[in-house]
SEGU-379279 format. One record per residue (C-alpha): residue number from 1; z, x, y; residue in one letter. Coordinates in Angstrom, 3 decimals, always signed. Layout:
! SEGU-379279
+-----+----------+----------+----------+---------+
| num |       pz |       px |       py | residuo |
+-----+----------+----------+----------+---------+
| NUM |        Z |        X |        Y |       a |
...
+-----+----------+----------+----------+---------+
//
This chain:
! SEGU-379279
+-----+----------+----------+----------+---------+
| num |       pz |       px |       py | residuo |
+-----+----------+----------+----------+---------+
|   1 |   +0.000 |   +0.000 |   +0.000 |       x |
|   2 |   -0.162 |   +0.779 |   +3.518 |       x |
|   3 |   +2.555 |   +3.245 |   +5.556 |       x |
|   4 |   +3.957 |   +0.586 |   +8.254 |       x |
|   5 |   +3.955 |   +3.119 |  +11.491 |       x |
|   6 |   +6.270 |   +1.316 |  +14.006 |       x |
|   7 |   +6.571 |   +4.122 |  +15.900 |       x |
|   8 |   +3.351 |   +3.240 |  +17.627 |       x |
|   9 |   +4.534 |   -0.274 |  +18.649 |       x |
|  10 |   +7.464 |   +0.940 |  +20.213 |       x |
|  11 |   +6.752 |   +4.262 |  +22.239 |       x |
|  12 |   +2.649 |   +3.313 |  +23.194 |       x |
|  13 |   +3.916 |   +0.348 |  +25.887 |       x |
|  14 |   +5.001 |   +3.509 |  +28.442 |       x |
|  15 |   +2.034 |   +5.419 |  +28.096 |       x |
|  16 |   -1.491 |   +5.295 |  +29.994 |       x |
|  17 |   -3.648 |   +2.818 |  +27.880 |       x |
|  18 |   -6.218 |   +5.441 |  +27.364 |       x |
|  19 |   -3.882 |   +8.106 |  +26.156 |       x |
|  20 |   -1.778 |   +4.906 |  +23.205 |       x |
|  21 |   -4.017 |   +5.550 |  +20.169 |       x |
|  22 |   -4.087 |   +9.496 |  +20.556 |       x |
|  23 |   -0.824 |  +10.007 |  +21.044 |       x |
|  24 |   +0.157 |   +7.612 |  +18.230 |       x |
|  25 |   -1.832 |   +8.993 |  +16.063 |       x |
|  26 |   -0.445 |  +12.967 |  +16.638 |       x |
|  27 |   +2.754 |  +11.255 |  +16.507 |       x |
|  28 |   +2.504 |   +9.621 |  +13.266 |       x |
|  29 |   +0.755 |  +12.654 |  +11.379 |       x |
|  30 |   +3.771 |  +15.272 |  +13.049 |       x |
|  31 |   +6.626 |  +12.915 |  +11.604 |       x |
|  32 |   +5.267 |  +11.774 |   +8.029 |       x |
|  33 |   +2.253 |  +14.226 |   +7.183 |       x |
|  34 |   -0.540 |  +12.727 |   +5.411 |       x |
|  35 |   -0.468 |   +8.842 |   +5.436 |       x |
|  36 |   -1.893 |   +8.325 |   +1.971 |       x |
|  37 |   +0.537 |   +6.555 |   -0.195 |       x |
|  38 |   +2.061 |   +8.025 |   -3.085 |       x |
|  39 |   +3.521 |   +4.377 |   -4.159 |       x |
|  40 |   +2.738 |   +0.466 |   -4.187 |       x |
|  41 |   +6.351 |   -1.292 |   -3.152 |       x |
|  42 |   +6.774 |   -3.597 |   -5.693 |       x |
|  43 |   +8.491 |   -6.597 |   -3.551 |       x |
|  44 |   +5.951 |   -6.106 |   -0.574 |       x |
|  45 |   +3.747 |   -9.596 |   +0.965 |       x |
|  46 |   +0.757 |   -9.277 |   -0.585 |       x |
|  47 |   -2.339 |   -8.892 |   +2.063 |       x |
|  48 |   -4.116 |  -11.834 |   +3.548 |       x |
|  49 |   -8.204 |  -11.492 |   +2.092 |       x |
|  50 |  -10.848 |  -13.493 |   +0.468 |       x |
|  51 |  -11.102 |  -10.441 |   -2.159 |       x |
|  52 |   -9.254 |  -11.563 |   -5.502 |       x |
|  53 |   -8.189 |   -9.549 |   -7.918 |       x |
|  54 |   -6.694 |  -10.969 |  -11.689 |       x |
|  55 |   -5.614 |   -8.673 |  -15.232 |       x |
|  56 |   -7.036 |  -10.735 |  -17.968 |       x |
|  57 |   -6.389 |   -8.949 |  -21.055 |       x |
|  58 |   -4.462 |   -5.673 |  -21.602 |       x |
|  59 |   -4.567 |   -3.015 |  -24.810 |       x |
|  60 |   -2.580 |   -1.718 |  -26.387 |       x |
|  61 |   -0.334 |   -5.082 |  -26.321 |       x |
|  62 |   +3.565 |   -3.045 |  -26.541 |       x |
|  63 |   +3.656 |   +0.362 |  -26.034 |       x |
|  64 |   +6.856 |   +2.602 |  -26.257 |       x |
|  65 |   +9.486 |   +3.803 |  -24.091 |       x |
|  66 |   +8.595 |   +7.145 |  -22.905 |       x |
|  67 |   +5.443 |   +7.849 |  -25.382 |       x |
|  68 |   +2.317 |   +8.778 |  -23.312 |       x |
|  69 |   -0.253 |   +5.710 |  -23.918 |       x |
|  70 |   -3.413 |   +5.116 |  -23.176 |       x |
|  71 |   -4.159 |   +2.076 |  -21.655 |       x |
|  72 |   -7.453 |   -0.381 |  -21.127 |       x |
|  73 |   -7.204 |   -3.244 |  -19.034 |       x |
|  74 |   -9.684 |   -6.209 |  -18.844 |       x |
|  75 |   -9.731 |   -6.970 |  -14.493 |       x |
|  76 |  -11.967 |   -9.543 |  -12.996 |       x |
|  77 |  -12.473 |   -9.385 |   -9.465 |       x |
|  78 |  -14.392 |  -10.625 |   -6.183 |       x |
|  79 |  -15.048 |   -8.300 |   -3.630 |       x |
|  80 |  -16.097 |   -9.617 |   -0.530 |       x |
|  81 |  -14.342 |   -7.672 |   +2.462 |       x |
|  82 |  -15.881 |   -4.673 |   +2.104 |       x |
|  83 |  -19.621 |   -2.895 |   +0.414 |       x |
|  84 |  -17.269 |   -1.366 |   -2.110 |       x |
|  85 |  -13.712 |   -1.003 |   -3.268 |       x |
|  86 |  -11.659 |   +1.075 |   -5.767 |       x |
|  87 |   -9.345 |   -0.971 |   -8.247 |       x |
|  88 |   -6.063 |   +1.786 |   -8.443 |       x |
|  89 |   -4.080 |   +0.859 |  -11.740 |       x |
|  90 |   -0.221 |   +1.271 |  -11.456 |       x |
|  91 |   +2.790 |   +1.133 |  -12.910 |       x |
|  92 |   +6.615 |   +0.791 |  -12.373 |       x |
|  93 |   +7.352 |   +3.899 |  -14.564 |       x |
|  94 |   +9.917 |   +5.773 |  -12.547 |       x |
|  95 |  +11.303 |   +2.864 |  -11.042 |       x |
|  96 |  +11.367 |   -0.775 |  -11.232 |       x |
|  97 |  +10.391 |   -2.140 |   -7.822 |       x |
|  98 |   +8.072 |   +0.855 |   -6.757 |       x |
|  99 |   +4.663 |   +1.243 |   -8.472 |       x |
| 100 |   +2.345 |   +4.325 |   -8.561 |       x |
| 101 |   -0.826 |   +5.066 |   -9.658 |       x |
| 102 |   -2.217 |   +6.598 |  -12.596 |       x |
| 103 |   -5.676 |   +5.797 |  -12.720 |       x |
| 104 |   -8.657 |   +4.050 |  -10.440 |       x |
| 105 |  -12.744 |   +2.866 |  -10.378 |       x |
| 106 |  -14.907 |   +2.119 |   -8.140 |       x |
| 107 |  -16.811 |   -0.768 |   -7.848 |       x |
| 108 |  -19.194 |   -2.665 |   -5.324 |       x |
| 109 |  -19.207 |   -5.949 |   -3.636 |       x |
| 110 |  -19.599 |   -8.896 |   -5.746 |       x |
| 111 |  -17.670 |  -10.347 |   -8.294 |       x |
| 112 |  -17.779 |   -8.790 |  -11.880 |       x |
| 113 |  -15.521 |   -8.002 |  -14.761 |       x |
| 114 |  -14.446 |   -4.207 |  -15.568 |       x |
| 115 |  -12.305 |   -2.286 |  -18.045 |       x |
| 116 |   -9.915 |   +0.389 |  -16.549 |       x |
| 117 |   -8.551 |   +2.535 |  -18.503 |       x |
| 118 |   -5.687 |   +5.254 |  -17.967 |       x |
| 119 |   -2.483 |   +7.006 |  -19.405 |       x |
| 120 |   +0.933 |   +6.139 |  -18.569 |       x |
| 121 |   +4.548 |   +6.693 |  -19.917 |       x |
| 122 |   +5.999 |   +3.698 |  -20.082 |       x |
| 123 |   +9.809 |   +2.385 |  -19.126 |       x |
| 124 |  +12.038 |   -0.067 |  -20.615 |       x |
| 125 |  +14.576 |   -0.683 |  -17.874 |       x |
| 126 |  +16.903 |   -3.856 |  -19.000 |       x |
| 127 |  +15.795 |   -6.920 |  -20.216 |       x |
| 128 |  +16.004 |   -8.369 |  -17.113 |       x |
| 129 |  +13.920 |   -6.204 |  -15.483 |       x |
| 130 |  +10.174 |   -5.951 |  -16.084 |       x |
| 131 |   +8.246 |   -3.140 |  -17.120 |       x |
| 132 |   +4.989 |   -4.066 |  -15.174 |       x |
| 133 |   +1.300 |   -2.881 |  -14.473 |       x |
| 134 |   -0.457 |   -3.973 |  -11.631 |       x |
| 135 |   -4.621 |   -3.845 |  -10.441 |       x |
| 136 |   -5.196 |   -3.573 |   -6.561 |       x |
| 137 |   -8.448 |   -3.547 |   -5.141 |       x |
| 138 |   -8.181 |   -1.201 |   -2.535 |       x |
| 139 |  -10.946 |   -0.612 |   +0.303 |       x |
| 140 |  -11.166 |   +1.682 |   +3.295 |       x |
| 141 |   -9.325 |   +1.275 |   +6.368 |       x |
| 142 |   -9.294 |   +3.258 |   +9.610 |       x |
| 143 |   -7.137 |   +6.280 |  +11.041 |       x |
| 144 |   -3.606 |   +4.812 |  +10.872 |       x |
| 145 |   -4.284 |   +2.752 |   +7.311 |       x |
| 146 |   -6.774 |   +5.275 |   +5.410 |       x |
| 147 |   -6.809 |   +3.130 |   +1.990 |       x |
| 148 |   -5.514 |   -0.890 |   +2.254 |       x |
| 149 |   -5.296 |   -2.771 |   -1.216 |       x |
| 150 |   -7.018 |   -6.606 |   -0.284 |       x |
| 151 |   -5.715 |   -8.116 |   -3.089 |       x |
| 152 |   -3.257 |   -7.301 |   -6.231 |       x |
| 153 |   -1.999 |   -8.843 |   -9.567 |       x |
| 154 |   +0.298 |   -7.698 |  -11.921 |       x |
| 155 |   +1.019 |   -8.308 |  -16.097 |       x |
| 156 |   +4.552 |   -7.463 |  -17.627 |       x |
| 157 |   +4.161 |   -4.604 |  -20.460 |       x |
| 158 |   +5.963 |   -5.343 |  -23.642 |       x |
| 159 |   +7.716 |   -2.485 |  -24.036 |       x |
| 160 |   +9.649 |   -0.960 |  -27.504 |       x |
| 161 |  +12.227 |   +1.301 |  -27.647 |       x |
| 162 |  +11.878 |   +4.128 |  -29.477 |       x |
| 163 |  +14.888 |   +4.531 |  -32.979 |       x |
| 164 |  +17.384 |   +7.515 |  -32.247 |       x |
| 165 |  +15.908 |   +7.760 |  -28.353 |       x |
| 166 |  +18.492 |  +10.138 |  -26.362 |       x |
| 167 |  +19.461 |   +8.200 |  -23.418 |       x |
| 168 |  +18.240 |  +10.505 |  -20.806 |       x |
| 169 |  +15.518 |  +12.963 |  -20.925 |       x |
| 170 |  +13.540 |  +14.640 |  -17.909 |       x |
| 171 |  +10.625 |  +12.905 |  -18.273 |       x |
| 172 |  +11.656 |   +9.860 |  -18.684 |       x |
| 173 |  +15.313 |   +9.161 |  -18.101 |       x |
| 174 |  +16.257 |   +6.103 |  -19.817 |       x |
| 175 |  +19.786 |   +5.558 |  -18.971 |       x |
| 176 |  +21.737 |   +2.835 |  -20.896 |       x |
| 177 |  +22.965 |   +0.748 |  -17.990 |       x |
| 178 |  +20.806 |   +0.603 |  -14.406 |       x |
| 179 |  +22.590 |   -1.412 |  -11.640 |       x |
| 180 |  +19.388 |   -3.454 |  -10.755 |       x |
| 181 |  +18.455 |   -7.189 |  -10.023 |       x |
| 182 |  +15.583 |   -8.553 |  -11.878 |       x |
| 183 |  +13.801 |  -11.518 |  -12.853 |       x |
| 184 |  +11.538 |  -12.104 |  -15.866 |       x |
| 185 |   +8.980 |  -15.048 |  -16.416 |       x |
| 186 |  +10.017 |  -15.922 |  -19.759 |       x |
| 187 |   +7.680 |  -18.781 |  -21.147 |       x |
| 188 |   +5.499 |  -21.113 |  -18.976 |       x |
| 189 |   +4.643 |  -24.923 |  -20.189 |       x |
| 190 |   +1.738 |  -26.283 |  -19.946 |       x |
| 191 |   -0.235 |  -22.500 |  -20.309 |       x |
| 192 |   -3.416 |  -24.217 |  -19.606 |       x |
| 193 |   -4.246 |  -26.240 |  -16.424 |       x |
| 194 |   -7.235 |  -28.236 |  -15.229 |       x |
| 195 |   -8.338 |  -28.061 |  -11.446 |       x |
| 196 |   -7.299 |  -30.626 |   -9.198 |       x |
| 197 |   -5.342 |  -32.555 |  -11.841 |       x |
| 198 |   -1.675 |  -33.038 |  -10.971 |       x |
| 199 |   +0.725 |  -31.939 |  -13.490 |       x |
| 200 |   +4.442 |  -30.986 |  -13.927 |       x |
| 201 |   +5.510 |  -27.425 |  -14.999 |       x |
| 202 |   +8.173 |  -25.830 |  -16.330 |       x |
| 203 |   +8.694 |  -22.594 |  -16.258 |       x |
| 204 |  +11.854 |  -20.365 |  -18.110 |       x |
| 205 |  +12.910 |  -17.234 |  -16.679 |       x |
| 206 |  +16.487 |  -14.844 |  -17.311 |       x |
| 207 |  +17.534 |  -13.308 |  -14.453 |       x |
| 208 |  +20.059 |  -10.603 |  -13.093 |       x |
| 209 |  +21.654 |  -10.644 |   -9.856 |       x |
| 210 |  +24.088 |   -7.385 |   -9.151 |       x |
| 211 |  +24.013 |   -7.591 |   -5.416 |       x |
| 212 |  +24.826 |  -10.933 |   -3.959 |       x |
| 213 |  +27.746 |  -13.603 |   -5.595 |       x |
| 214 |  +25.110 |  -16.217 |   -5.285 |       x |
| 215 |  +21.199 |  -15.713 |   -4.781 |       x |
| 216 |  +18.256 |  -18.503 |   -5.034 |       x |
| 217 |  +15.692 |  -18.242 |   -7.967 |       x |
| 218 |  +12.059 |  -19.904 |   -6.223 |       x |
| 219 |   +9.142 |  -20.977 |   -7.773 |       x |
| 220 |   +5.767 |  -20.659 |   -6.109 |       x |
| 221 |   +1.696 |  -21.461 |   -7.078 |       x |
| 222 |   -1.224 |  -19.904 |   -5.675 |       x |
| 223 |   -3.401 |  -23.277 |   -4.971 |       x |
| 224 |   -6.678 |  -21.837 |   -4.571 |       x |
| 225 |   -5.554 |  -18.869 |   -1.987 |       x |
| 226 |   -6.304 |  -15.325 |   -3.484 |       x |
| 227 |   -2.815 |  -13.585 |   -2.157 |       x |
| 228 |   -0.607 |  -16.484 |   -1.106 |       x |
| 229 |   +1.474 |  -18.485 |   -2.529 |       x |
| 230 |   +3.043 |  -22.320 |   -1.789 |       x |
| 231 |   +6.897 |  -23.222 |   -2.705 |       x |
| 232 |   +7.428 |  -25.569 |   -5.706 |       x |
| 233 |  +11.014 |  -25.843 |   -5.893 |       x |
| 234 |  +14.607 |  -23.600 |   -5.599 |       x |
| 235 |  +17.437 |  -22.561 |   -7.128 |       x |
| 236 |  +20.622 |  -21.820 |   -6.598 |       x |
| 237 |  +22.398 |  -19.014 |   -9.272 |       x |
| 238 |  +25.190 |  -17.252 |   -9.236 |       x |
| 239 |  +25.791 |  -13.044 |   -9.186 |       x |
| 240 |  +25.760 |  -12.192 |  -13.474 |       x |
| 241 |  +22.650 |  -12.412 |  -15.934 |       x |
| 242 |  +21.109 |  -15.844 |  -17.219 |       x |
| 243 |  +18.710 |  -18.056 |  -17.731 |       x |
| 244 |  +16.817 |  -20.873 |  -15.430 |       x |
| 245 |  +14.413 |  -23.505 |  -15.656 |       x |
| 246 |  +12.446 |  -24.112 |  -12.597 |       x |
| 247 |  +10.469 |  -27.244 |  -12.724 |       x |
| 248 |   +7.642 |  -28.876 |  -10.411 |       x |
| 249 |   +4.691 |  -30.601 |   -9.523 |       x |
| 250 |   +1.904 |  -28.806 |   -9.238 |       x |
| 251 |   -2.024 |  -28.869 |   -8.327 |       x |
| 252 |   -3.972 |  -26.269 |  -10.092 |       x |
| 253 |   -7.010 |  -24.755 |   -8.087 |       x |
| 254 |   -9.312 |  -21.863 |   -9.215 |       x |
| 255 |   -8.987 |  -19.025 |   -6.780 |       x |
| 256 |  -12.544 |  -18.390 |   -5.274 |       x |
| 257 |  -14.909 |  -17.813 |   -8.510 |       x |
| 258 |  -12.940 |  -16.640 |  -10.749 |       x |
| 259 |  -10.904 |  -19.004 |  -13.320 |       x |
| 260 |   -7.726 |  -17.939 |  -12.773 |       x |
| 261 |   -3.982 |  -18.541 |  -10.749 |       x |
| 262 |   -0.680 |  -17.640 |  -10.737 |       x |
| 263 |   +2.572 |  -18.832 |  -10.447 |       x |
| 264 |   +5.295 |  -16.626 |   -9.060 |       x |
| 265 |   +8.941 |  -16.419 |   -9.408 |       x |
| 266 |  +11.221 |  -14.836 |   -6.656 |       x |
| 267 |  +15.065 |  -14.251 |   -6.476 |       x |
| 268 |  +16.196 |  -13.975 |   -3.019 |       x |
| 269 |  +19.749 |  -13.549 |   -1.376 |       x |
| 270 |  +21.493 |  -16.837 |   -0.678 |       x |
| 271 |  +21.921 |  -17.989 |   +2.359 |       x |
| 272 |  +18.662 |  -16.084 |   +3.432 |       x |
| 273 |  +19.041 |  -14.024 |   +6.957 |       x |
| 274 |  +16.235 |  -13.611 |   +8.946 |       x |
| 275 |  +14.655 |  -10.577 |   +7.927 |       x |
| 276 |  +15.184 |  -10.574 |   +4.111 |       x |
| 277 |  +13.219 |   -8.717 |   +1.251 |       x |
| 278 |  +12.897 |  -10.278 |   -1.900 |       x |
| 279 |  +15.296 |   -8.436 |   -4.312 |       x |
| 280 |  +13.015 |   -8.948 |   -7.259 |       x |
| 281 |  +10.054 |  -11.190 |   -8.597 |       x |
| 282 |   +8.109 |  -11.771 |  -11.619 |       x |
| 283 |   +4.604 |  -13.221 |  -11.918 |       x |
| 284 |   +1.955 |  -14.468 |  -14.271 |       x |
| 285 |   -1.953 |  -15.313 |  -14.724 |       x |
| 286 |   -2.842 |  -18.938 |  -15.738 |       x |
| 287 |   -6.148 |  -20.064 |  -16.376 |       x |
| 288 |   -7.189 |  -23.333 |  -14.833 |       x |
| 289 |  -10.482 |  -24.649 |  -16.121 |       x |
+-----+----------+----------+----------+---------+
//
């Protein structure tokens, strides 16, 4: 994703209106170096675009904790922002709301289907937490924002731990208890939808809240929008681990040409404050025909 440069915003309102972008720009590169991102945040808003972006099939279908794997993924996609675009794999492998990228391809506007493939060393965090890989379609951007991913989804990994596994090792530390809060889609009913016929959902998740006595679990549907999503219902939990079942109405739309959408699940802080970021989230692909 993109390095937010506030700095810019906040000391450029003094200065000469010719001399802003310069001088922002010297700024920026003096203070963080290059601005090429080494990691995808895993909680951040996903970008406003017309390009979509969905993982329809993944192999291997486990893989195991801390063995080097080879992966292919199946990704359909619709480029339309840009006259080409690079889909960057990535995974949550050192930690479990940060992604980073092992592997990428290039492809050109239109809408097509691709296999990516790439090695990774997977993690098995908690149950609770989700061992994920995600597709962006990433085009170019200017100065400030050299690389901007248009669109992103993401597929939980089922991950096995290895018999007789030490509990930490350098490349992979796997230690037996991580403090985290996490959410995990656990089963989703109907699995199948048709477009533009209402129908009621219900979908099972466990979840883990550590840092808050009582946080909200929400449930939200892409209708049609490629990187947006619309509330179906709340719910309140308390701090521990569990398990929930959100249920709502919902309209099923395809998103642009491509068959697909996806319901989210979020687990925020309760009461919210102004400025909150979402302290974990799960997701997954539906088809609607």
């Amino acid at each position: 994703m993109p390095v937010v440069l506030p700095i810019a915003a906040a000391s450029s309102n003094h200065l000469n209106p010719a001399m802003r972008f310069p001088v922002s720009v010297c700024l920026a590169t003096m203070l963080f170096g290059s601005l090429a991102p080494a990691q995808v945040p895993g909680n951040a808003p996903p970008p406003v675009s017309s390009d979509v972006i969905f993982i329809v099939a993944m192999t291997p279908e486990s893989v195991t904790d801390g063995v080097e794997t080879e992966v292919a993924l199946t990704v359909a996609y619709d480029l339309t922002s840009a006259p080409e675009a690079v889909i960057d794999l990535a995974a949550n492998t050192l930690r479990p709301e940060s992604f980073s990228t092992f592997t990428s391809l290039r492809v050109t506007q239109g809408s097509g289907t691709v296999t990516v493939q790439g090695k990774l060393t997977p993690r098995f965090w908690t149950a609770n937490i989700v061992p994920r890989v995600k597709a962006l379609l990433v085009v170019a951007g200017d100065p400030l924002m050299p690389r901007k991913a248009t669109a992103s989804d993401g597929k939980a990994m089922a991950v096995v731990l290895r018999p007789n596994a030490s509990e930490t090792y350098a490349v992979n530390p796997n230690p037996s208890v991580v403090h985290e809060n996490g959410v995990r889609i656990k089963s989703i009913t109907p699995d199948r939808f048709v477009e533009g016929q209402p129908i009621d959902v219900e979908v099972v998740v466990n979840y883990e809240l550590r840092s808050s006595d009582v946080g909200e679990l929400g449930l939200n549907f892409s209708r049609g929008m490629a990187n947006s999503y619309f509330s179906v219902t709340r719910l309140q939990v308390n701090a521990g681990s569990g398990e929930a079942v959100l249920r709502g109405r919902v309209v099923p739309k395809r998103t642009g040409k491509l068959p697909f959408a996806k319901l989210h699940v979020i687990l925020n802080e309760f009461p919210k404050r102004q400025r909150t970021v979402a302290l974990a989230s799960d997701d997954e692909t539906v088809e609607v025909r």
